[in-house]
C-alpha positions as CSV (number, residue, x, y, z in Angstrom):
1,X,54.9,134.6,39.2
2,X,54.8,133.3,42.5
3,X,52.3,130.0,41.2
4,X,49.0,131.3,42.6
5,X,46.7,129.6,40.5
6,X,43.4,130.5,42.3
7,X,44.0,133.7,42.3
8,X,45.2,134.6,39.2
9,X,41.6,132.4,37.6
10,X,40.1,135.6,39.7
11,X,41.7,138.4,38.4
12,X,41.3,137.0,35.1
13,X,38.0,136.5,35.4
14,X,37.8,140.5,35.5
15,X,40.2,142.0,34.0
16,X,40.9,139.4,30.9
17,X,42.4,142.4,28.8
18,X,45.2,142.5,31.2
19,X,46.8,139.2,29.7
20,X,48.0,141.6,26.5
21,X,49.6,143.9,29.3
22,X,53.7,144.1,28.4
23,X,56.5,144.5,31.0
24,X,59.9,145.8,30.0
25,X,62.7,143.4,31.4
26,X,66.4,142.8,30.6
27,X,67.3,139.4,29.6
28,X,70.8,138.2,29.2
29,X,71.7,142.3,29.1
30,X,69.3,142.9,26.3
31,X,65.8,145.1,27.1
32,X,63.0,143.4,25.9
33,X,59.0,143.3,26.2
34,X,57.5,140.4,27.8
35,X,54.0,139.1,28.3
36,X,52.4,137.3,31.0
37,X,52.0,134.7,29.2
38,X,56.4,134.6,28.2
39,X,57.0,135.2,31.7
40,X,55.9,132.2,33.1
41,X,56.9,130.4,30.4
42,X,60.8,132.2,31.3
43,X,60.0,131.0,34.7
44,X,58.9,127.6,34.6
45,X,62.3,127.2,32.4
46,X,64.2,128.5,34.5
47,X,63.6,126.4,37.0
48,X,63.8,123.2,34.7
49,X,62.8,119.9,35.7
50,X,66.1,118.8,37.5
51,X,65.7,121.8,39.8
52,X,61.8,121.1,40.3
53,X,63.4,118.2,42.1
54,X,65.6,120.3,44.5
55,X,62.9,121.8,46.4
56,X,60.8,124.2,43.4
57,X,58.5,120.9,42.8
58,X,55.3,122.3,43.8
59,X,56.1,126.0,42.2
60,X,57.0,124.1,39.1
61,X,53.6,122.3,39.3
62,X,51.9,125.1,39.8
63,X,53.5,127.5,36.6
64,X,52.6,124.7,34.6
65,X,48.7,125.1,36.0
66,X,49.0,128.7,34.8
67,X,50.3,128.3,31.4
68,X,47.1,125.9,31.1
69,X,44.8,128.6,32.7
70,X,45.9,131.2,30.0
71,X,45.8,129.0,27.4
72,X,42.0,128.7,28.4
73,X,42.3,132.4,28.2
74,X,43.7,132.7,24.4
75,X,46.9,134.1,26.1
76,X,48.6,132.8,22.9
77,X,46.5,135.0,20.8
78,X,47.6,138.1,22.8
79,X,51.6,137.5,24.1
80,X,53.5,138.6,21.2
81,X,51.6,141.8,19.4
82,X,54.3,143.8,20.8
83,X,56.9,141.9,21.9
84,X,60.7,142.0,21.0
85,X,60.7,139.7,17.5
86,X,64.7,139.0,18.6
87,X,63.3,137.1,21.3
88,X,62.7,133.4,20.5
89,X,59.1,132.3,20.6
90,X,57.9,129.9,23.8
91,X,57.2,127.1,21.9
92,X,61.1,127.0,20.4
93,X,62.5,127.9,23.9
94,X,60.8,124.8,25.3
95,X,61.8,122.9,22.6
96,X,65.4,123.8,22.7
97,X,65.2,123.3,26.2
98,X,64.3,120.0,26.0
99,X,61.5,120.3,28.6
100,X,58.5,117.8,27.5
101,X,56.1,118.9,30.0
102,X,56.6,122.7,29.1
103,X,56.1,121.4,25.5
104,X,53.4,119.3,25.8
105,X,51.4,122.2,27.8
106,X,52.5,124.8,25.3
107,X,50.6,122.9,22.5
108,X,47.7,122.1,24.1
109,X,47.1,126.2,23.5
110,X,46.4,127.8,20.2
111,X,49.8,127.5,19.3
112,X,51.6,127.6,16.2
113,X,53.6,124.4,16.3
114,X,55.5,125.8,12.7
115,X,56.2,129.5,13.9
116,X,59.7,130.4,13.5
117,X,62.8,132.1,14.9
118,X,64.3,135.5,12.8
119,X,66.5,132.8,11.1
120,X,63.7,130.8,9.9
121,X,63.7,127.9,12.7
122,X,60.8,125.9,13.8
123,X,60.5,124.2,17.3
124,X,61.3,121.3,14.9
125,X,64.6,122.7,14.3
126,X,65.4,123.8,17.2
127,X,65.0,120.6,19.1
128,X,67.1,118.4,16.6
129,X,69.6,121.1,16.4
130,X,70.2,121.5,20.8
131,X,71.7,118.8,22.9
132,X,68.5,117.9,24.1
133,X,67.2,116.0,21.2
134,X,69.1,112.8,22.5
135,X,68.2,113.0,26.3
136,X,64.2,113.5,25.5
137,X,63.3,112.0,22.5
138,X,60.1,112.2,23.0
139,X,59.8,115.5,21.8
140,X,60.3,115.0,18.5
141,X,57.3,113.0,17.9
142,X,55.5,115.1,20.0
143,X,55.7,118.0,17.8
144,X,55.4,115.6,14.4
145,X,52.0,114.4,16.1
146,X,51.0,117.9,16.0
147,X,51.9,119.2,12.6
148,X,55.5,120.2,12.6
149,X,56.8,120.3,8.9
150,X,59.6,117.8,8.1
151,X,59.9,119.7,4.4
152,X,59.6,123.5,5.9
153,X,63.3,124.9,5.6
154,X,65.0,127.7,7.3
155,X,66.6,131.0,5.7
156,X,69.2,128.8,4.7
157,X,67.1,126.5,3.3
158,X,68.2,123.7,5.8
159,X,65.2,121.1,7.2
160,X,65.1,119.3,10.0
161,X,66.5,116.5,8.1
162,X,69.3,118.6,7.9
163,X,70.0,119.5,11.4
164,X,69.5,115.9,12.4
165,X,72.0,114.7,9.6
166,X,74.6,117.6,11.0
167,X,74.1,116.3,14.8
168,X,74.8,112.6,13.8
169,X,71.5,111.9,15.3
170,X,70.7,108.6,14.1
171,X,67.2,108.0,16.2
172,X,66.2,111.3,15.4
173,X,66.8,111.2,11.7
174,X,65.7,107.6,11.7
175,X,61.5,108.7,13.1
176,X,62.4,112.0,10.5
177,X,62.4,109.6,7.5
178,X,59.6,107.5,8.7
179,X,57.3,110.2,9.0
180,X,58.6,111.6,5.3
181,X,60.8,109.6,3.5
182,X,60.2,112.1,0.4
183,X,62.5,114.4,2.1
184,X,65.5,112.4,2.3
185,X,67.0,114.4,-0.8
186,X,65.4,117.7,0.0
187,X,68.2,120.4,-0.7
188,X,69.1,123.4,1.1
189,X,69.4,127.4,-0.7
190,X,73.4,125.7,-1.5
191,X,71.5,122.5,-3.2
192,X,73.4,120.4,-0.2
193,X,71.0,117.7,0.4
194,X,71.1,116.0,4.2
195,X,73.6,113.4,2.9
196,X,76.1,116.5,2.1
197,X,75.9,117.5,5.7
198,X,76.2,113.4,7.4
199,X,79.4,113.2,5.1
200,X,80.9,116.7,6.4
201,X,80.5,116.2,9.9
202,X,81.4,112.2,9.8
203,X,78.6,110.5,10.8
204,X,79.2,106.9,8.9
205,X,75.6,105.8,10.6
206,X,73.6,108.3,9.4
207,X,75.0,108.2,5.6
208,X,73.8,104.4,6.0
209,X,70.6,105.4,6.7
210,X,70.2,108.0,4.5
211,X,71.6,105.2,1.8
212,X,69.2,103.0,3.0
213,X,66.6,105.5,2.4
214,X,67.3,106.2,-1.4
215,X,69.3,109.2,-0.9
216,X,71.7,110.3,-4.3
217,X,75.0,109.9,-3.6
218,X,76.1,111.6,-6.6
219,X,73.6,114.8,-5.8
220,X,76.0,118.2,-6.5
221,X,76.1,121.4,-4.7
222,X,76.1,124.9,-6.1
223,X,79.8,124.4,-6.6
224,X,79.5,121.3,-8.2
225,X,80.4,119.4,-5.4
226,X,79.3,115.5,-4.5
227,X,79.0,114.0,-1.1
228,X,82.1,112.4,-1.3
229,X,84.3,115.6,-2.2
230,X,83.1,116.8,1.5
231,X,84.0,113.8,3.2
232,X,86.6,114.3,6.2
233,X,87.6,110.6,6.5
234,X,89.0,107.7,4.4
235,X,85.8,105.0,5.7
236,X,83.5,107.9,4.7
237,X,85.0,108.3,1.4
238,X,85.3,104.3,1.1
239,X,81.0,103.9,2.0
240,X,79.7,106.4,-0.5
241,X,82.4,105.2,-3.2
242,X,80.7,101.9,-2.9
243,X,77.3,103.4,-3.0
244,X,78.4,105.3,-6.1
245,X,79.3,101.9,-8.1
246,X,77.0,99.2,-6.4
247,X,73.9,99.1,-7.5
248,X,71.6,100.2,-4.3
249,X,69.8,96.5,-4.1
250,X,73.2,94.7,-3.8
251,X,74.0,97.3,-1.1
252,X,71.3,96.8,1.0
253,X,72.0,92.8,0.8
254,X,75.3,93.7,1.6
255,X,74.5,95.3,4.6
């Protein structure tokens, strides 16, 4: 923990079998079983990237070096056979974080880039769903470069199109349906599609896009319920009106 890279190589050099070791600690007042492996990736969080720059730089640095060094070890192989399964894995705490570096490192290992939470998130949705998804973009299409499943839904049944469409994150949702513009009518378990969840939460510019994009307008729910019946505004209700009645070529000229 303290960022001594050399010497850790050592010891692992001879006692490999001690990366599976487990060390009861107590994190935000629940007890829970962490690895090596989780612990620096707890500690390298915790210090974040804006606090690297008040003085923890070099320890920072250093963290990072280690996570690359078990990684050469199959440390992902061996940090979660007994570990808490409340706890959220590394690759979603990064994510969620928003830390690119701690990302990027985390999936240069034999990582999982589609394991999920208990509720069925990916690092996918995770990302889209935090604040951080619109201070480091980048993210995003780090994790699509490596495999992560626009289509793979939570418990809910809610994609990443989804959370992007709740967040009003037009950028985010935008790259989304580049990489998979099948998805742009993908429902959830309560047959909402993204559009249902862009009309709720009044996001005008991602119902555009979504438009733009081919999504139904006249899609129902499980309660029989259409994208405009969940509108909160009067423009919201006025935009998919007009994409109920004008043919989708004349709306596209139009806009």
């Amino acid at each position: 923990m303290e960022g001594r890279v050399a010497a850790l190589a050592m010891l692992l050099l001879v006692a490999e079998e001690r990366i599976s070791a487990m060390v009861s600690v107590v994190i935000d007042g629940v007890r829970t079983k962490r690895s090596i492996y989780n612990s620096v990736v707890d500690e390298v969080l915790s210090i974040g990237e804006a606090s690297a720059r008040d003085g923890n730089e070099m320890r920072r640095k250093a963290l990072l070096c280690e996570i690359q060094l078990l990684n050469q070890f199959g440390a992902t192989s061996w940090r979660d056979q007994k570990v808490d399964r409340r706890s959220l894995p590394p690759l979603l705490r990064a994510a969620k974080a928003g830390d690119m570096n701690v990302t990027k490192m985390l999936l240069m290992g034999d990582v999982d880039v589609n394991e999920t939470d208990p509720k069925g998130n990916t690092a996918l949705h995770s990302f889209l769903s935090s604040s951080s998804s619109t201070q480091e973009p980048r993210i995003e299409w780090l994790l699509l470069k490596n495999g992560a499943r626009v289509f793979q839904g939570n418990k809910l049944g809610l994609t990443p199109v989804h959370s992007t469409a709740a967040k009003d994150n037009y950028k985010a949702l935008q790259s989304l349906l580049l990489h998979a513009q099948d998805c742009v009518d993908i429902p959830s378990k309560t047959k909402e599609t993204p559009l249902f969840l862009a009309a709720k939460n009044g996001s005008l510019s991602c119902v555009r896009l979504l438009l733009r994009y081919g999504a139904n307008p006249k899609a129902q729910n499980l309660r029989k319920q259409r994208p405009i019946d969940v509108a909160t505004s009067q423009d919201m209700r006025f935009l998919l009106n007009s994409a109920n009645v004008v043919p989708m070529e004349a709306y596209f000229f139009c806009e």
